[in-house]
C-alpha positions as CSV (number, residue, x, y, z in Angstrom):
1,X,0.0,0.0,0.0
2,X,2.5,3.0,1.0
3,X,4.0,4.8,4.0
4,X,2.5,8.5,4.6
5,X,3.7,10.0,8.1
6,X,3.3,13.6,9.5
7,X,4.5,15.5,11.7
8,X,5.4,19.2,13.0
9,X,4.0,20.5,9.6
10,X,5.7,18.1,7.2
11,X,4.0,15.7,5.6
12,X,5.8,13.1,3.6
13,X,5.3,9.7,1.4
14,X,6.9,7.0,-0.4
15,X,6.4,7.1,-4.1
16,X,5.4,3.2,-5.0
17,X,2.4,2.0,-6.2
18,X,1.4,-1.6,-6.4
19,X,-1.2,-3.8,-7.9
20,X,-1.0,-7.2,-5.6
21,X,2.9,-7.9,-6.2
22,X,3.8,-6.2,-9.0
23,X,5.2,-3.0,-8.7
24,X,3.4,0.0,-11.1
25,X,6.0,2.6,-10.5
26,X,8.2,4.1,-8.1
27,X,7.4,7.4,-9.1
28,X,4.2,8.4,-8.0
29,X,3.3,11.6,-6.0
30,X,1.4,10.7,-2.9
31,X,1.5,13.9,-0.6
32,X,0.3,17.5,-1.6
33,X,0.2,20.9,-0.8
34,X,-4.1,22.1,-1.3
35,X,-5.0,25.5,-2.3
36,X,-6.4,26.3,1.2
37,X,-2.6,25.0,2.3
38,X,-3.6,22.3,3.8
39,X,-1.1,19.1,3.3
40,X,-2.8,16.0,2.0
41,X,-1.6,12.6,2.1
42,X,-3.1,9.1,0.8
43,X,-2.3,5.4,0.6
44,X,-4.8,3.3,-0.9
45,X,-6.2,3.0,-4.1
46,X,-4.9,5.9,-7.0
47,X,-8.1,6.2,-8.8
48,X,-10.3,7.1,-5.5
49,X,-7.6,9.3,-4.0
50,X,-7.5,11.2,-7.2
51,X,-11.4,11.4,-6.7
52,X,-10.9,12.5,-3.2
53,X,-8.1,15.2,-3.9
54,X,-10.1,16.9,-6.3
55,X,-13.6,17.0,-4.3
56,X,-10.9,18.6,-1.5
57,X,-9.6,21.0,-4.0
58,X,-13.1,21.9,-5.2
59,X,-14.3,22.3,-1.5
60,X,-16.8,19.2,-1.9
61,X,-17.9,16.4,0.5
62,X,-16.3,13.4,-0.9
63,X,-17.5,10.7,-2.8
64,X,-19.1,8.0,-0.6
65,X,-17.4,4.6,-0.5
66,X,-13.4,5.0,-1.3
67,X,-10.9,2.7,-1.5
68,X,-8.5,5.5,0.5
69,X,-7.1,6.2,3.4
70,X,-6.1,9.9,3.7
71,X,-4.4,12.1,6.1
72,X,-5.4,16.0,6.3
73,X,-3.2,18.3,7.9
74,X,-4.7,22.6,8.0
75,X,-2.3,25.3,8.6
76,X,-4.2,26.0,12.6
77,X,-2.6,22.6,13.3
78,X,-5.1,20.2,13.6
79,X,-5.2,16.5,11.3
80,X,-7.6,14.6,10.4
81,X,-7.7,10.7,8.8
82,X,-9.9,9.5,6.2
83,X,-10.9,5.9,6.5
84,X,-13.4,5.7,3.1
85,X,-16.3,8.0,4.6
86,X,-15.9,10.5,6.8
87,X,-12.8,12.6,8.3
88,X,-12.4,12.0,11.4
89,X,-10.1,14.5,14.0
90,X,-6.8,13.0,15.1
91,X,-5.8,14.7,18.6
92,X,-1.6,13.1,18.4
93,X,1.1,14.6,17.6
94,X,2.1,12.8,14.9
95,X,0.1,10.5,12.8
96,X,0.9,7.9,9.8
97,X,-1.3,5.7,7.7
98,X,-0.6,2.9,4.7
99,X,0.9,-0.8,5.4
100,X,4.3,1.1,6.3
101,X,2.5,2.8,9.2
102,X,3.6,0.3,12.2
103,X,6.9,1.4,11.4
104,X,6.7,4.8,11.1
105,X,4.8,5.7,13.7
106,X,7.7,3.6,16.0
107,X,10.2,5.9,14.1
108,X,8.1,8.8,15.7
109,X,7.8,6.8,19.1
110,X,11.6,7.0,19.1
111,X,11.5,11.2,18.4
112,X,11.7,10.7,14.2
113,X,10.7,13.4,12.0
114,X,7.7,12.7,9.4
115,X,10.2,11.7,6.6
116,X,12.9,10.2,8.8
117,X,9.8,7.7,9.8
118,X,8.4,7.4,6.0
119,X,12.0,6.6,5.0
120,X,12.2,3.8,7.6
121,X,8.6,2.8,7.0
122,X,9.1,2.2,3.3
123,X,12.4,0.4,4.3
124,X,10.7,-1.9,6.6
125,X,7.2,-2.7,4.6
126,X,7.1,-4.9,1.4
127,X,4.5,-2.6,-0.2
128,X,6.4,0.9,0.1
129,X,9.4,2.2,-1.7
130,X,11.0,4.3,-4.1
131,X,11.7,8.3,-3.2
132,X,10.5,9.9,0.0
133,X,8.2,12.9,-1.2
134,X,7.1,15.5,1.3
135,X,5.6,18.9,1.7
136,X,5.3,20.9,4.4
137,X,3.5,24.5,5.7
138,X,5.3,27.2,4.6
139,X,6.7,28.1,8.1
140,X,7.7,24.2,8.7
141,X,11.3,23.2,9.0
């Protein structure tokens, strides 16, 4: 699936997609910086988080029913996660959502930074890999 983590305003991703066990490409751009500047991040399927990103960009509910998982992060601080339906607030510190999660969010146990835990994430999990993407709020390190 992928490894998405965030934290202290910097959202980042690894850049694999997969279809079972074969991988698609290695190249793919998984965390984004919205209009309204919030950071958006998704593991899941590519065809529904397109779907999602552009309901977000377009200020719409989304579409019921994805195959996505999503992370949300607004420029006042506060995250939310996507599980298909609804957002739903997070209230940690750091969050991180795909198959690489486990790892990533042990990276952050252990005091990582968002692409410090994706990197390790996508290290550790069969389903993530190629470049660590991020983006971050403007006033981020």
């Amino acid at each position: 699936m992928t490894t998405v983590a965030y934290r202290d305003g910097v959202l980042a991703a690894d850049s694999r997609v997969t279809v079972g066990g074969m991988v698609v490409t290695d190249k793919a751009t998984k965390v984004h910086r919205l209009r309204d500047g919030s950071l958006f991040g998704w593991a899941g399927g590519v065809e529904d988080a397109e779907r999602l990103k552009r309901a977000l960009v377009k200020g719409q509910d989304a579409p019921p029913n994805l195959d996505v998982i999503a992370l949300r992060a607004h420029p006042d601080g506060s995250v939310s996660c996507f599980e298909g339906n609804i957002w739903i607030k997070q209230t940690d510190p750091y969050h991180a959502i795909g198959s690489g999660a486990p790892y990533a969010i042990g990276a952050m146990d252990a005091g990582a930074d968002a692409v410090s835990a994706a990197t390790i994430g996508s290290k550790r999990d069969t389903s993530s890999g190629g470049k660590i993407k991020k983006v971050r709020f403007k006033d981020a390190k």
